[in-house]
C-alpha positions as CSV (number, residue, x, y, z in Angstrom):
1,X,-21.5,-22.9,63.2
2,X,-21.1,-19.6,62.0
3,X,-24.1,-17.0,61.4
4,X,-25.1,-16.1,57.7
5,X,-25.1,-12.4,58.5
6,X,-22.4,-10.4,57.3
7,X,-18.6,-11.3,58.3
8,X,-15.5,-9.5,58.0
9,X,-12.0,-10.2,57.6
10,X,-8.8,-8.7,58.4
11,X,-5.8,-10.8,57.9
12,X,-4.0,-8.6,61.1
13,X,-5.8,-6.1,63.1
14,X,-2.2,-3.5,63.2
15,X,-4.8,-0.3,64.0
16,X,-6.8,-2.7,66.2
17,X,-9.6,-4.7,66.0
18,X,-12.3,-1.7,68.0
19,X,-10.7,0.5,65.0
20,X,-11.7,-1.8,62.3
21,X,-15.2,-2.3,63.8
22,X,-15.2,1.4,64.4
23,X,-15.3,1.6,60.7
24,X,-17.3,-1.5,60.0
25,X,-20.1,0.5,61.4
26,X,-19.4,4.0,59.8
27,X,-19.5,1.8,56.1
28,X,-22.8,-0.1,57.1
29,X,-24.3,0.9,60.3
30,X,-24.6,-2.0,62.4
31,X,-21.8,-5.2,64.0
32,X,-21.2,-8.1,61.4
33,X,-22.1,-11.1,62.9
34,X,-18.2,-12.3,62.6
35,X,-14.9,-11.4,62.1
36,X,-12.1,-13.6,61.4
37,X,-8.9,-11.1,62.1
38,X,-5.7,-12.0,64.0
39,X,-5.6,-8.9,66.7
40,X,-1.9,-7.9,66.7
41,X,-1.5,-8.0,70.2
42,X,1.4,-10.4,70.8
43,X,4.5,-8.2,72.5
44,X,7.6,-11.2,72.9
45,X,9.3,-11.6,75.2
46,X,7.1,-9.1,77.3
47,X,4.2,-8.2,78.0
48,X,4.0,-4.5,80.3
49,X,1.0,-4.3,82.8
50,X,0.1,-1.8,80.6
51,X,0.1,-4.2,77.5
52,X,-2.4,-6.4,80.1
53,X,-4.4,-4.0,80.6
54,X,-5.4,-3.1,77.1
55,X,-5.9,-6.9,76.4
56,X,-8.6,-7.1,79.2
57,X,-9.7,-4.1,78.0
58,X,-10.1,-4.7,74.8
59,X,-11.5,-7.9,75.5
60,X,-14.6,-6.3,77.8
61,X,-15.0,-4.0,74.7
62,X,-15.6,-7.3,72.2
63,X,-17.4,-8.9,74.9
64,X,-20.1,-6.3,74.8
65,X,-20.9,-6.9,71.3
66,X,-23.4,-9.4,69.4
67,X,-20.3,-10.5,67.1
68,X,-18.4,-14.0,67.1
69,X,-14.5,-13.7,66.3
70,X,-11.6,-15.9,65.3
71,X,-8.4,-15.0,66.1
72,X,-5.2,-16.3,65.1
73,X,-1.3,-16.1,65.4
74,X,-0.1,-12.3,66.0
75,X,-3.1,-12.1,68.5
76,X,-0.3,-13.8,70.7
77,X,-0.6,-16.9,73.3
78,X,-1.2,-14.5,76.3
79,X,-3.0,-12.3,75.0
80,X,-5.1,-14.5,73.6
81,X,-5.9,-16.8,76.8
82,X,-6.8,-13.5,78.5
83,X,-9.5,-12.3,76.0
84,X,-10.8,-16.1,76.1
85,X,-11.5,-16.4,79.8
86,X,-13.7,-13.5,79.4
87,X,-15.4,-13.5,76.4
88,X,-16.1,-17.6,76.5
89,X,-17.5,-19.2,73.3
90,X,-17.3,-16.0,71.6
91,X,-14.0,-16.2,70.5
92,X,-12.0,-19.2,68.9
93,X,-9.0,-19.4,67.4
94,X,-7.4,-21.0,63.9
95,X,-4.6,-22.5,63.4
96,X,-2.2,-22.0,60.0
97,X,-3.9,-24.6,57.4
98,X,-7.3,-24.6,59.3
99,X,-10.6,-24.9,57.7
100,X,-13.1,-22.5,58.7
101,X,-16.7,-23.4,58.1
102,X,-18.7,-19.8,57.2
């Protein structure tokens, strides 16, 4: 179940995701409680070590913060299993047609 705080959406995180927060927090001072954004992170066929590395990165940066996020599609399969091992129940992901429950 998702919080009643506030949420925020981004249909595709293109500057990334820490960007986007970096200005949720300029606009209104604190985390939402949720985001729903896809996190443009999906590099096919490849992915560089370097491309990794900024996925576990980014994903100890999320981890850190008192937010739940849904993920989708341009996120990107990989990526996307990476950032889930370490951030757990934190992070889900919807599907194309999916209902979320706010």
């Amino acid at each position: 179940m998702w919080t009643q705080g506030p949420r925020t959406l981004s249909g595709c995180a293109h500057n990334g995701i820490l960007n986007i927060l970096d200005r949720y927090r300029e606009l209104y001072g604190s985390d939402p409680d949720a985001v729903i954004s896809g996190f443009h992170m999906s590099r096919k066929p490849h992915y560089s070590q370097a491309d990794l590395e900024l996925v576990r990165q980014t994903g100890e940066e999320l981890r850190r913060l008192p937010v739940r996020f849904c993920t989708g599609h341009c996120t990107g399969e990989i990526p996307y299993r990476i950032l889930k091992e370490g951030m757990g129940g934190q992070l889900s992901y919807v599907h194309s047609g999916e209902e979320i429950r706010l």
